[in-house]
Wavefront OBJ file of the C-alpha trace (Angstrom):
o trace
v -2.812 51.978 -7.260
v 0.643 52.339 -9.125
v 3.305 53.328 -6.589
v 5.983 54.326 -8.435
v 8.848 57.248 -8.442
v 10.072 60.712 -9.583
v 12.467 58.656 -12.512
v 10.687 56.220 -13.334
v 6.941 57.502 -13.306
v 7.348 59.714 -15.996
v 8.276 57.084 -18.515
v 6.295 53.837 -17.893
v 3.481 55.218 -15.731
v 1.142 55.986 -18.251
v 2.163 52.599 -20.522
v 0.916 51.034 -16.947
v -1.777 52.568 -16.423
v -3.460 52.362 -19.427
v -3.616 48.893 -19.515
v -4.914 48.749 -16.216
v -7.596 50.545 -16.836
v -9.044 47.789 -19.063
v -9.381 45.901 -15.665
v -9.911 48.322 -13.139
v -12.702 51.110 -12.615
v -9.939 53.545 -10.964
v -6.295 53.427 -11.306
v -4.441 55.759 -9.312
v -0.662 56.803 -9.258
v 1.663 57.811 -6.320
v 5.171 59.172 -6.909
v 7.676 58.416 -4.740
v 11.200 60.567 -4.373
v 13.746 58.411 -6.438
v 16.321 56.755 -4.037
v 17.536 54.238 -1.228
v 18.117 57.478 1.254
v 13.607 57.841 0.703
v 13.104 53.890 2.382
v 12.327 55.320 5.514
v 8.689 55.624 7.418
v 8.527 59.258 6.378
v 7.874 58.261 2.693
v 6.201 55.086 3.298
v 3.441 57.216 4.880
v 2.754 59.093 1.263
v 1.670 55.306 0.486
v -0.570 55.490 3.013
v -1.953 58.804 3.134
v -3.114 58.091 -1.145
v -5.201 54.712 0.252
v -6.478 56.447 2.816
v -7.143 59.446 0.890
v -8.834 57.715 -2.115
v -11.097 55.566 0.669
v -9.463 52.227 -0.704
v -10.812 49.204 0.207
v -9.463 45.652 0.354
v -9.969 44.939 -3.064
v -7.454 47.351 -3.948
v -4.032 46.039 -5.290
v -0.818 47.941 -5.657
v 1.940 47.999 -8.374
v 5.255 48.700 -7.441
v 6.647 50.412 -10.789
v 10.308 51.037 -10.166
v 13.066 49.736 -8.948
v 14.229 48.300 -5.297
v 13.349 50.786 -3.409
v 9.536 51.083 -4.896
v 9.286 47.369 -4.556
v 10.114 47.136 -0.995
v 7.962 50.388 0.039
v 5.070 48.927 -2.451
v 5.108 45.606 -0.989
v 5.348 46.776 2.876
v 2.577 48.952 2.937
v 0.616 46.524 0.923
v 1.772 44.114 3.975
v 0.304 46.722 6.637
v -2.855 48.207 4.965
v -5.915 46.852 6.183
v -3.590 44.034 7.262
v -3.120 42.382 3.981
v -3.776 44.042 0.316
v -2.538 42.499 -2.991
v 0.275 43.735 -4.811
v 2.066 43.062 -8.390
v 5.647 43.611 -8.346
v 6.907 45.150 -11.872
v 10.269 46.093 -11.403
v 12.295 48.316 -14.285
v 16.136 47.401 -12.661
v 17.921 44.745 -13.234
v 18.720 44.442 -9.610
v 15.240 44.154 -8.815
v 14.065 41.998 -11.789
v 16.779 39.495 -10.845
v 16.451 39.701 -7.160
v 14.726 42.020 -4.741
v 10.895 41.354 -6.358
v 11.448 37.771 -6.081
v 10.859 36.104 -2.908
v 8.492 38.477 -0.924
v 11.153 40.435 1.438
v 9.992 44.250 2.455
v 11.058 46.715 3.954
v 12.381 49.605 5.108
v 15.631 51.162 6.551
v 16.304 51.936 10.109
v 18.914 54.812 10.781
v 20.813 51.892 12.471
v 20.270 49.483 10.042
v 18.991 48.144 6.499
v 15.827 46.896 5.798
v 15.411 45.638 9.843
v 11.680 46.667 9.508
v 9.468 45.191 7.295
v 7.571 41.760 6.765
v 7.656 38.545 4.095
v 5.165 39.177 1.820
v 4.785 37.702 -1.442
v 3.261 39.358 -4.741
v 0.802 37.995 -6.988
v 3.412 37.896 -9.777
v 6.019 39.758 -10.817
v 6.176 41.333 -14.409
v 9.678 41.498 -15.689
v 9.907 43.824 -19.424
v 12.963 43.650 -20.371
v 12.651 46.510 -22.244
v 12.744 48.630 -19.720
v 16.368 48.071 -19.272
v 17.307 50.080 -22.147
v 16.613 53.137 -20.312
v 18.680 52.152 -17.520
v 21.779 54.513 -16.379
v 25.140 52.646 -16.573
v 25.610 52.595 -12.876
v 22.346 50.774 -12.055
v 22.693 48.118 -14.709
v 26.509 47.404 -13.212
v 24.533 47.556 -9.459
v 22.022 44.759 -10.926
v 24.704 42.691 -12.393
v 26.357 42.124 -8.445
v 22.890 40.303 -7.922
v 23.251 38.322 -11.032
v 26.673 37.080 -10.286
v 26.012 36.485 -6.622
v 23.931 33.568 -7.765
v 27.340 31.719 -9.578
v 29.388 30.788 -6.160
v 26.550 29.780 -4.280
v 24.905 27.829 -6.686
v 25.938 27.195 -9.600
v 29.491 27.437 -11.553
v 28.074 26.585 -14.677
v 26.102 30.495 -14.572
v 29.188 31.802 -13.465
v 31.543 30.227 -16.721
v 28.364 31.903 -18.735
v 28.517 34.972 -17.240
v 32.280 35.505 -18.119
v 31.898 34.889 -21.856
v 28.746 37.103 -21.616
v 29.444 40.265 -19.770
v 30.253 41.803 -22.525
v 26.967 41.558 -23.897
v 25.208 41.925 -20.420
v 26.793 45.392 -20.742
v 26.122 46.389 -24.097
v 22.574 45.465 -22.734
v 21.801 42.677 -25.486
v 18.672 41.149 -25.322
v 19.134 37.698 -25.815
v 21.806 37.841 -22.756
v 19.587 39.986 -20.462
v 17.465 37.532 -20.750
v 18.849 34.256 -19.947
v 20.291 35.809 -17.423
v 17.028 37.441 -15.701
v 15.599 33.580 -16.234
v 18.133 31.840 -14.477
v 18.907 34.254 -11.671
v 14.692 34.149 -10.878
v 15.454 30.173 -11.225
v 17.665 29.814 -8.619
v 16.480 32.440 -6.533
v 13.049 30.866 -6.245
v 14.392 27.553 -6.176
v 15.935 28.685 -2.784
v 13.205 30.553 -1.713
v 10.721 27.970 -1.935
v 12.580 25.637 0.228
v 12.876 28.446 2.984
v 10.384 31.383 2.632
v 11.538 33.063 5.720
v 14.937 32.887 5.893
v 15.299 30.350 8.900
v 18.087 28.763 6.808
v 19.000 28.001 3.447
v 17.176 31.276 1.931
v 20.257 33.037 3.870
v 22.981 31.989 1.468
v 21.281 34.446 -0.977
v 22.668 37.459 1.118
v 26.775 36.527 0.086
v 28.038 39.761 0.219
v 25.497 41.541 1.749
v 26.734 41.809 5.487
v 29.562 43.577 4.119
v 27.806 45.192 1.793
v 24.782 46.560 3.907
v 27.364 47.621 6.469
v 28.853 49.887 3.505
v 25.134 51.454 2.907
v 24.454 52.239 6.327
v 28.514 53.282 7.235
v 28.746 56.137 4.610
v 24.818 56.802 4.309
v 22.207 55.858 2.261
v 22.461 56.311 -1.190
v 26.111 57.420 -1.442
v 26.716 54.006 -2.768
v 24.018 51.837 -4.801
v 22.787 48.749 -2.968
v 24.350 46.748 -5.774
v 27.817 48.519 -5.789
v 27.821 47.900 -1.610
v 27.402 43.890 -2.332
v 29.864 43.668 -5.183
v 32.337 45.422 -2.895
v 30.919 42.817 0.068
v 31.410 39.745 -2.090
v 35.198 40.623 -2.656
v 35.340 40.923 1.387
v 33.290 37.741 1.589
v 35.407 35.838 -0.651
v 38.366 36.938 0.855
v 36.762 35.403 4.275
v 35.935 32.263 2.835
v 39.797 31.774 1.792
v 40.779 32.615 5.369
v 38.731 30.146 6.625
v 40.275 27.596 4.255
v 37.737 27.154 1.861
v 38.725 28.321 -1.021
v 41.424 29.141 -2.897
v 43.087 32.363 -3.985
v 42.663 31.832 -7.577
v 38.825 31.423 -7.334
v 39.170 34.551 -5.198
v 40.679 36.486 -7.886
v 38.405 35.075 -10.847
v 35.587 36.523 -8.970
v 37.077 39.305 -8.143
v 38.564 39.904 -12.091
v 34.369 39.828 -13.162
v 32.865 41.755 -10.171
v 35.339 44.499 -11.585
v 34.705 44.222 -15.041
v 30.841 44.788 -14.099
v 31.776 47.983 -13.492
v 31.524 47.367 -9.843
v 33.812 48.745 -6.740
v 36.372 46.036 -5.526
v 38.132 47.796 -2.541
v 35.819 49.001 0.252
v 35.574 52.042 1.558
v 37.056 54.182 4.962
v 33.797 53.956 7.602
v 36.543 55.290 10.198
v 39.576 56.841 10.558
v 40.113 55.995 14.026
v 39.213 51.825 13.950
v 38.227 51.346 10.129
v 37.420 47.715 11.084
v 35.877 48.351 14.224
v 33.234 50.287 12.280
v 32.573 47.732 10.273
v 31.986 45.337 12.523
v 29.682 47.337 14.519
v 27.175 47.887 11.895
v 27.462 44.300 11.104
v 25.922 43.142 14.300
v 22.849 44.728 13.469
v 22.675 42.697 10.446
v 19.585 40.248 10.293
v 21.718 37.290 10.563
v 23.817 38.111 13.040
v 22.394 36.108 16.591
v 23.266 37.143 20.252
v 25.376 39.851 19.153
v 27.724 37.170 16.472
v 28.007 37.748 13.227
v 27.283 35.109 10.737
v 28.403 35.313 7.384
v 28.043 33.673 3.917
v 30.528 32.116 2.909
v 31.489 29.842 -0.140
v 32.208 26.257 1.549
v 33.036 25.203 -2.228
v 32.647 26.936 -5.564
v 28.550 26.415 -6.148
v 28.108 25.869 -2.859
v 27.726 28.550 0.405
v 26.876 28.092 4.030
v 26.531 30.461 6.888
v 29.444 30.790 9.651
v 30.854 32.347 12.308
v 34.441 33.900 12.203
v 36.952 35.217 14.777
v 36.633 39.402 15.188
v 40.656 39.251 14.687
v 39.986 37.357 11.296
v 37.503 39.618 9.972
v 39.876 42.414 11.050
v 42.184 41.275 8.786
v 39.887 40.860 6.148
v 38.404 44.357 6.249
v 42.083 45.716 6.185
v 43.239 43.823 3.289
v 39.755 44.732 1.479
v 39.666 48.578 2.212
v 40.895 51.120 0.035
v 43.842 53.001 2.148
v 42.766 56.479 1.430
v 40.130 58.681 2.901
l 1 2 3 4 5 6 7 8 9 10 11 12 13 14 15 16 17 18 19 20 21 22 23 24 25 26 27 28 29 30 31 32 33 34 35 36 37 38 39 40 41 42 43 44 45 46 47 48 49 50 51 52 53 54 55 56 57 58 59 60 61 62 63 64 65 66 67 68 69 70 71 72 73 74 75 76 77 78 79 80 81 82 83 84 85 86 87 88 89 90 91 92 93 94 95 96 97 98 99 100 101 102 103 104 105 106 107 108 109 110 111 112 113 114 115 116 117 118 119 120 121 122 123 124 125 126 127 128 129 130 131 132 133 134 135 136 137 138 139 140 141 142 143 144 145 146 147 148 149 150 151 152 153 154 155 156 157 158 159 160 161 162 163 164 165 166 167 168 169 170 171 172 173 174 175 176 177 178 179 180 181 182 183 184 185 186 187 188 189 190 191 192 193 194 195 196 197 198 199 200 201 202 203 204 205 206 207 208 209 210 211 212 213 214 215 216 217 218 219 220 221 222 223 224 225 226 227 228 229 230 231 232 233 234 235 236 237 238 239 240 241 242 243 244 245 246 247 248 249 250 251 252 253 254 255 256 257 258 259 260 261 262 263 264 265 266 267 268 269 270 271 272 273 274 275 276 277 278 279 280 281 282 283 284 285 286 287 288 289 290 291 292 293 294 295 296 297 298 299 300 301 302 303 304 305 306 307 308 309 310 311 312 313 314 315 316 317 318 319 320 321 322 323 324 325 326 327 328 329
């Protein structure tokens, strides 16, 4: 079964499917509305209802055909049905082919938070064409590109001297560049994950920017901003923690500040609240995965190439949030 959605479907779908055939007696499609505001329960029961439908057995395995969004609903209900079905992950964004089919994470969103329900499941492989880039709007390659550079401050500052020669070509979507880049963000990505499957540690550094970033998502609604454009913004904010605490420096704030921007990406934050902006924030950040006992733990660079996971003082991350947010509406 190819679980896919309304953008996508119509242009690899039948590519898919017709070389599935080869190897299975029935292929079926389900379409999937296109969009992070969908990952709910609602639309994970279409997933459902087709298996059931169709009588599918355990031998069935699913492809998640799209981007994200299809490869967290894909994998989850492959998680649930009949307790354990396989699944392929074959993602067509660069966001996912660099980061969110790697490393068996899915789920879906709760009105109260991201991606809090859902289970670690890993594919049998993931499929990354880089082809399928080309079709890719602007703002979605720029969204996978905050993935990509995510993995240069926490690991390695050699990628991240790479990556500023190379945006320019990253942009103009050249192949040669997509690629190295796709191979060495899976690199260190799995490198991580296969020291700490579940997240009990070391696999958290991989979420710099996202406790920010996920409290942007969930503050101004699903889908308003792209889950890439929330951790670009959160990585600023995250950086701009990690100097606080005295770890870095301003200057290696800026630099990655100077390339989140030039991804395309958003670099101020924006207004959750006009009455206690900050306050907000911080609310929806307690219901972030990481946080324990009600604190909030964030990622934070401890040394360029290098990131650890830390507490911080509410009246710091105040300040943080109010130097980071845009001052208008």
């Amino acid at each position: 079964m190819i679980v896919s959605n309304e953008t996508v479907a119509p242009l690899y779908a039948g590519t898919l499917r017709k070389a599935l055939e080869a190897h299975f007696p029935r292929v079926l499609l389900v379409t999937l509305p296109d969009g992070e505001e969908y990952k709910d329960w609602v639309n994970l029961q279409l997933v459902f209802d087709a298996l059931l439908q169709n009588e599918c057995d355990r031998n069935t395995t699913l492809f998640a055909l799209g981007g994200g969004v299809v490869g967290d609903m894909a994998g989850f209900a492959a998680a649930c049905y009949m307790r354990g079905v396989p699944f392929v992950q074959v993602p067509t964004t660069l966001l996912a082919q660099v980061d969110s089919s790697v490393g068996g994470k899915t789920a879906i969103n709760h009105p109260l938070g991201k991606n809090m329900v859902g289970a670690f499941y890993q594919p049998l492989r993931v499929l990354c064409d880089l082809d399928v880039l080309q079709t890719l709007p602007s703002r979605e390659l720029g969204a996978g590109l905050a993935e990509v550079i995510k993995y240069g401050p926490i690991a390695d500052m050699v990628f991240l001297d790479w990556l500023e020669v190379n945006m320019d070509a990253l942009l103009a979507r050249d192949p040669v560049a997509l690629a190295y880049a796709v191979r060495r963000s899976c690199e260190i990505k799995a490198a991580v994950v296969s020291q700490d499957e579940r997240e009990s540690g070391l696999r958290a550094i991989l979420n710099f920017g996202h406790t920010f970033g996920h409290a942007i998502e969930a503050g101004l609604g699903y889908g308003q901003w792209l889950h890439g454009e929330g951790v670009g913004c959160g990585m600023v904010m995250a950086a701009h923690l990690s100097q606080a605490l005295g770890m870095v420096d301003e200057p290696f704030v800026a630099r990655l500040t100077k390339l989140i921007k030039r991804a395309g990406l958003p670099v101020l934050g924006p207004k959750l609240s006009h009455e206690d902006n900050a306050g907000r924030y911080l609310e929806l950040m307690r219901v972030d995965k990481k946080a324990q006992a009600g604190e909030i733990r964030f990622v934070v660079i401890s040394a360029p190439g290098t990131a650890t996971v830390r507490t911080a003082p509410d009246a710091l991350v105040r300040d943080v949030i109010d130097r980071c947010c845009a001052s208008g509406a």
